[in-house]
C-alpha positions in Angstrom: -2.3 6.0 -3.8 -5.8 6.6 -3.8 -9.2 5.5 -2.3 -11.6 2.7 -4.0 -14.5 1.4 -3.7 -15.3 -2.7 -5.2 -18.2 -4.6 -5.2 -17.6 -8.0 -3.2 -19.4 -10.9 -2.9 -20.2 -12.3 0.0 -21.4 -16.0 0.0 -22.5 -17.5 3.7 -21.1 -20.8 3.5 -21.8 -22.3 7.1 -22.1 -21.8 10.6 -21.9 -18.2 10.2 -18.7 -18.2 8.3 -19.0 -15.7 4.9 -16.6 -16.1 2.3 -15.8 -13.0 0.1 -14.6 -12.2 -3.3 -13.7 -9.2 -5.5 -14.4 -9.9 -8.9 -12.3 -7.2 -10.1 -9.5 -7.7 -8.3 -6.7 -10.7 -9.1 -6.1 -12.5 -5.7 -8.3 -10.7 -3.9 -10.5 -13.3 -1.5 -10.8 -13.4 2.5 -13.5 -14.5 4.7 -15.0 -14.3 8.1 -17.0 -15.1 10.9 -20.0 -13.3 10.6 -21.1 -10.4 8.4 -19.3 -8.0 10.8 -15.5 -9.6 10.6 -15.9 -10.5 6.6 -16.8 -7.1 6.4 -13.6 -5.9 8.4 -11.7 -8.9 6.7 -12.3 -7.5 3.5 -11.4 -4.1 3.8 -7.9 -5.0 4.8 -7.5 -7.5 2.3 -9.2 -4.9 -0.7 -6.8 -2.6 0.3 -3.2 -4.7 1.1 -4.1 -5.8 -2.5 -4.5 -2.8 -4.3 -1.3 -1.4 -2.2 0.7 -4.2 -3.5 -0.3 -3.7 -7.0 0.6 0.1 -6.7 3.6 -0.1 -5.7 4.4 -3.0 -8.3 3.7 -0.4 -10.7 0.6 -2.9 -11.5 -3.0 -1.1 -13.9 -6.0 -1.0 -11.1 -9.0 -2.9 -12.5 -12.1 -0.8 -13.1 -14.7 -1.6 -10.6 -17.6 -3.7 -11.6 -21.4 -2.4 -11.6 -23.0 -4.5 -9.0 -25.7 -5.4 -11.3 -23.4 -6.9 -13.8 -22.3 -9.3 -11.0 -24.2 -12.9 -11.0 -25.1 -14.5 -7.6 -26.5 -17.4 -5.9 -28.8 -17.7 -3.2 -26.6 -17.6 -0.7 -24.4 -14.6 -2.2 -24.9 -11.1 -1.4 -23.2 -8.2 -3.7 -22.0 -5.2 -1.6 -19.8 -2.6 -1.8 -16.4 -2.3 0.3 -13.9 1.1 0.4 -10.2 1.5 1.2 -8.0 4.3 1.1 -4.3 3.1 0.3 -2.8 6.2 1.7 -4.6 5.8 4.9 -2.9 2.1 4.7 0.4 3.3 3.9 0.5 5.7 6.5 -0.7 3.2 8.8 1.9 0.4 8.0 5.1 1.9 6.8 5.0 5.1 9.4 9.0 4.0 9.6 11.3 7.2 9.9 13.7 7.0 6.6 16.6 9.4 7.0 17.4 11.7 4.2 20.2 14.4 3.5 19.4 17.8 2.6 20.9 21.0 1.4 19.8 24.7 2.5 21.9 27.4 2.7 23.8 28.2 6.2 22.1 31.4 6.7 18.9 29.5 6.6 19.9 26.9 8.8 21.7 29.3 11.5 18.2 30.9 11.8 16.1 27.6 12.0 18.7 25.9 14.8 18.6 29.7 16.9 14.8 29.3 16.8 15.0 25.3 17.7 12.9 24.3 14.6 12.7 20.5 14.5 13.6 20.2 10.7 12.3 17.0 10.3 9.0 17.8 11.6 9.1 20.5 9.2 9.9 19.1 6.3 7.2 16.3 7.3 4.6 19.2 7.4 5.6 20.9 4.5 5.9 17.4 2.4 2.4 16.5 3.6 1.0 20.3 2.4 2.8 19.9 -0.9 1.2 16.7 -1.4 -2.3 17.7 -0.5 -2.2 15.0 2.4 -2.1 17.4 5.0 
């Protein structure tokens, strides 16, 4: 899990309605009603993508330079950012139980103090895993 940034192409198409593409990325296409909500559109879709392909195990494509990119009139090159962690813990924020072992001393003086243990192993995951 990371954070990206892609050029996209934006093409206006009609009536306000933008269509967008990263090269870069397989299946990765959305589009939108107005600059504002392409922009928005794209974001999400840049970063459900390259989620998907994580956790598939999938290579992430190199991003393009924008100058490499070729356009048409109506096409504008810009560059959109994600952060899959910020996406994970956004969407999957569902509690998993798990089973530990510490030893009983430890765990008589944690439940006389009324530490929440899940809370701290949360914390102390997140510190571990710079994420904190």
């Amino acid at each position: 899990m990371a954070k990206y940034v892609y050029p996209a192409i934006f093409a206006k198409v009609e009536n306000g309605l933008y269509f967008v593409d990263f090269p870069d990325v397989p299946a990765c296409f959305t589009q939108g009603e107005g600059m504002a909500q392409a922009l928005e559109m794209a974001e999400d879709i840049l970063c459900l993508r390259l989620y998907d392909m994580e956790k598939a195990g999938e290579e992430i494509p190199e991003p393009s330079e924008p100058k490499a990119l070729s356009v048409k009139d109506n096409e504008t090159v810009s560059f959109v950012h994600c952060d899959t962690v910020f996406y994970k813990r956004y969407y999957e924020s569902k509690s998993v139980k798990k089973t530990l072992t510490i030893p009983g001393w430890l765990n008589d003086a944690a439940t006389a103090k009324s530490i929440n243990f899940s809370q701290t192993l949360q914390n102390a995951l997140l510190e571990q895993l710079n994420l904190a």
